[in-house]
C-alpha positions in Angstrom: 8.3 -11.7 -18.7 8.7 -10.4 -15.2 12.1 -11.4 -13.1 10.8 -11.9 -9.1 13.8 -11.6 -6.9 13.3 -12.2 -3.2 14.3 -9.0 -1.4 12.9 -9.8 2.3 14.6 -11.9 4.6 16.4 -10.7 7.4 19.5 -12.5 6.4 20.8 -13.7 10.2 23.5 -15.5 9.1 25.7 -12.3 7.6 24.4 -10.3 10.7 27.6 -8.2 10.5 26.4 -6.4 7.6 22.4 -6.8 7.7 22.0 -5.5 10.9 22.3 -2.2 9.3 21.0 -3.1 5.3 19.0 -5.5 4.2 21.4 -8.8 2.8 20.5 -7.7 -1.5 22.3 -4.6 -0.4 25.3 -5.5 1.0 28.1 -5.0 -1.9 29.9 -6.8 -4.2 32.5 -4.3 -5.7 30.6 -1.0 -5.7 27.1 -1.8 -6.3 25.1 -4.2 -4.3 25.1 -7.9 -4.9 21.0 -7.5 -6.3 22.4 -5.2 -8.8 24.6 -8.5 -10.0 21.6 -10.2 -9.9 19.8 -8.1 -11.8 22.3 -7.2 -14.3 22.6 -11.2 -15.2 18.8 -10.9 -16.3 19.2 -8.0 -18.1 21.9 -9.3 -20.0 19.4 -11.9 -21.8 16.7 -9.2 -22.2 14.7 -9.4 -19.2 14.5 -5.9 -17.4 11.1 -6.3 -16.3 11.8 -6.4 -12.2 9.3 -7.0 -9.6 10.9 -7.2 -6.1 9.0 -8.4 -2.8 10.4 -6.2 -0.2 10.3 -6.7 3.7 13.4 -6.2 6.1 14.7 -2.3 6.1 13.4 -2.6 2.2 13.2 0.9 2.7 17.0 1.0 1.7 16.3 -0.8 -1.1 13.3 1.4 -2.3 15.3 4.6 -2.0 18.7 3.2 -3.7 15.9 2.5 -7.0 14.2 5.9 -6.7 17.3 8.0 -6.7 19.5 5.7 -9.0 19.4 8.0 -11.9 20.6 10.9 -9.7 23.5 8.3 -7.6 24.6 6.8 -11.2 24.7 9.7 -13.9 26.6 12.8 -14.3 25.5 16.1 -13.1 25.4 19.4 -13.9 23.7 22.0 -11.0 23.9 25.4 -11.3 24.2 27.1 -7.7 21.2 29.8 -7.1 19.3 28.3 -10.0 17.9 24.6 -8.2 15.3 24.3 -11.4 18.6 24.1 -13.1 19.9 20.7 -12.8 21.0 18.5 -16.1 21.3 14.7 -16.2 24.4 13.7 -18.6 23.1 9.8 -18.9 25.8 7.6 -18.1 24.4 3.9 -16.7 23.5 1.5 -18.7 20.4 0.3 -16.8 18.0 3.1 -18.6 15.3 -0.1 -19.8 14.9 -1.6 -16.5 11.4 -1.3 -15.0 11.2 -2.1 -10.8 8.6 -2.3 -9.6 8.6 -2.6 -5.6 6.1 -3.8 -3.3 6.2 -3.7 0.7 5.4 -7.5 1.6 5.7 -7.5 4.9 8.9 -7.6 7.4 7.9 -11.2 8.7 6.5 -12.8 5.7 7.9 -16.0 4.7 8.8 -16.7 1.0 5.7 -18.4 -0.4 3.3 -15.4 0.9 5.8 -12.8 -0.5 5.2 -14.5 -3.6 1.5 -14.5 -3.2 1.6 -11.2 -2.6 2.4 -9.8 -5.9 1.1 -11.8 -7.7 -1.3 -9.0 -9.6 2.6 -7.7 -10.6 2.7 -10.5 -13.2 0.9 -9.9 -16.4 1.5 -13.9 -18.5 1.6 -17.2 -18.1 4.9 -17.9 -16.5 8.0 -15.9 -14.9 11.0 -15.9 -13.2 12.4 -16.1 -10.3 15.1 -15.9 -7.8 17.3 -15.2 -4.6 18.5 -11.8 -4.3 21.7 -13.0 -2.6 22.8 -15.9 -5.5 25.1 -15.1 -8.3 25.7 -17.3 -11.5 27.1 -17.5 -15.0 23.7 -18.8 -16.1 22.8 -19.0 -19.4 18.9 -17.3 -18.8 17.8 -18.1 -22.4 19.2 -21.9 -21.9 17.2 -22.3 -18.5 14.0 -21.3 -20.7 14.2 -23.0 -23.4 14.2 -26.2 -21.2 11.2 -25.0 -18.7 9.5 -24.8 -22.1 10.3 -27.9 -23.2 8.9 -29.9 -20.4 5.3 -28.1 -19.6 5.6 -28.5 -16.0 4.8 -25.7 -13.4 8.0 -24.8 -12.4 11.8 -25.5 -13.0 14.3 -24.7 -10.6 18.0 -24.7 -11.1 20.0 -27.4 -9.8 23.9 -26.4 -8.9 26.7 -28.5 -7.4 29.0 -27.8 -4.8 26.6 -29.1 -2.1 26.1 -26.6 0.5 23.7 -26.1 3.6 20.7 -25.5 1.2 17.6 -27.3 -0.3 18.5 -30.5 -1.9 16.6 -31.9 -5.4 15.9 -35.8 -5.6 15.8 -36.1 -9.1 15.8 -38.9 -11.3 15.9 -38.3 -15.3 15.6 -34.5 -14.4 11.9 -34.6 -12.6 12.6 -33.4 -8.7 11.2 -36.6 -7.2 11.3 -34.5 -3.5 12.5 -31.3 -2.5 14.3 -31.2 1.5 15.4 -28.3 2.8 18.3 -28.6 4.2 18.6 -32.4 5.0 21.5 -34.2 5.7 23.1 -35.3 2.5 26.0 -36.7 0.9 28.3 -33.6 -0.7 27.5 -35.1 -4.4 23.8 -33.9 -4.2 22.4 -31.2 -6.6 21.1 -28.0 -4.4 18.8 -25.4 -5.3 20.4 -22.7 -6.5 17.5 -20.4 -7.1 16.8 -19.1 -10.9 13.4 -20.7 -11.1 10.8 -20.5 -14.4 7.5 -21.0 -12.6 3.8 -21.3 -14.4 1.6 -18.9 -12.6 -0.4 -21.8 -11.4 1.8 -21.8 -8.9 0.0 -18.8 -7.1 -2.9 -21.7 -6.6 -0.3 -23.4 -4.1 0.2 -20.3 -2.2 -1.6 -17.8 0.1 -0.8 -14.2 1.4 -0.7 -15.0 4.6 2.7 -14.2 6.9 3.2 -17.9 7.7 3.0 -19.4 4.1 6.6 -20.5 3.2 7.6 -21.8 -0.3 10.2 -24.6 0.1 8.3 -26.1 3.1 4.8 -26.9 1.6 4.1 -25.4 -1.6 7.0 -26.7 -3.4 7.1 -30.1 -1.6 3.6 -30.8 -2.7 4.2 -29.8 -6.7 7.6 -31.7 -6.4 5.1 -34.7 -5.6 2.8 -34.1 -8.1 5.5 -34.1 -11.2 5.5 -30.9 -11.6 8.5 -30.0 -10.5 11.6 -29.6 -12.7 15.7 -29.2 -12.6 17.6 -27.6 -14.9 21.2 -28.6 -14.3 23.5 -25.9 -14.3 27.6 -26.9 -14.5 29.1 -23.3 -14.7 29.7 -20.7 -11.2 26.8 -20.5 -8.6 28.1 -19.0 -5.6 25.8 -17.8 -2.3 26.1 -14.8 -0.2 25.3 -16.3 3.3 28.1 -15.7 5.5 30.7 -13.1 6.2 33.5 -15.5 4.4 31.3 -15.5 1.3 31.2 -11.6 1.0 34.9 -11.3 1.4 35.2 -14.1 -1.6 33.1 -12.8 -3.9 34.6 -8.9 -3.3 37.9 -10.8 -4.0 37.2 -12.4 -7.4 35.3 -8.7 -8.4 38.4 -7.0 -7.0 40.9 -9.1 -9.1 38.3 -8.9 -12.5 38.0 -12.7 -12.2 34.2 -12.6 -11.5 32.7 -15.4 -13.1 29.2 -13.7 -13.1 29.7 -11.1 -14.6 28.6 -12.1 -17.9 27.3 -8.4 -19.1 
């Protein structure tokens, strides 16, 4: 089952590091916060990645193509460049990327759209490339199974500025981006299980969002799920939140790290 994780946006908000990366790169630790991401997939057995690039997703592109060189050890023998010898030392040797330029001003929903001949079954996954979580992957699908709706999204508490789920007996009655709201409200946190009938909702063009529209309208129709998740969820939107989450990584109290 492919993993889509959102690489595009131009991430305004933390302009103090993306005006020179794009936001999945900026680091947690030593390795980027998508890394994280990633590495919270792969420790449930999903390595299959597909990432919808945009801003400076150049960056991310080349950090990919020359991991196995920037991540093993190596031997080079001066005046002999055939010569070089990988000692294999990461742990990431079973993930396939997959990378696809989606355009710097796309919005979400066409992103999605847009590689959509990337995914091979019936449903996949997806997320934010800036969210980290302690969530249990298998859990989250077990439910989406459970239900037979089009798409479950994970539903986190502390409120913050993001999407909030109306839900009553776990359908999402209405999905509002950003609304006001009272601080007890379940946001999105991202980590979605989606049927890919959802690429019926969705076209490739630059303006096509996925909160606004597309998910509003299968939130209406029932189809539209949360799966409540109680353990860490943190975002990296701001400045603040970068020095937070370096913290907890710096003092091995990193909730998310459950590899």
């Amino acid at each position: 089952m492919e993993v889509v994780i959102l690489c595009g946006g131009l991430g305004t908000r933390l302009r103090e590091e993306t005006e020179f990366r794009p936001k999945p790169m900026v680091n947690i630790g030593p390795r980027p916060i998508l890394w994280h991401v990633m590495k919270t997939y792969a420790s449930h057995g999903h390595t299959d990645f597909v990432l919808p690039l945009g801003y400076k997703g150049e960056m991310i592109r080349d950090y990919f193509v020359n991991y196995q060189w920037m991540n093993n050890d190596v031997t080079v023998d001066l005046g002999h460049p055939d010569s070089i010898c990988q000692h294999n030392c990461h742990d990431e040797s079973d993930w396939r990327i997959t990378m696809s330029d989606t355009g710097a001003q796309t919005l979400k929903g066409g992103r999605i759209k847009r590689i959509e001949k990337y995914i091979t079954g019936d449903t996949f996954m997806m997320t934010y490339g800036d969210g980290v979580a302690n969530i249990d992957i298998a859990a989250l699908l077990d439910f989406h199974n459970s239900h037979g709706k089009l798409v479950t999204v994970t539903g986190v508490n502390p409120a913050q500025q993001f999407g909030v789920l109306k839900t009553e007996n776990d359908a999402v009655l209405a999905f509002e981006e950003k609304p006001d709201r009272a601080r007890e409200d379940l946001i999105s946190g991202g980590y979605f299980v989606m049927s890919r009938k959802v690429f019926d909702y969705l076209t490739p063009e630059v303006g096509c969002d996925f909160e606004y529209g597309p998910l509003e309208k299968i939130a209406a129709e029932g189809q539209l799920m949360v799966y409540r998740h109680d353990g860490f969820w943190a975002c990296m939107d701001t400045l603040r939140d970068t020095e937070k989450l370096n913290a907890m990584w710096d003092a091995g109290k990193a909730p998310w790290k459950i590899w």
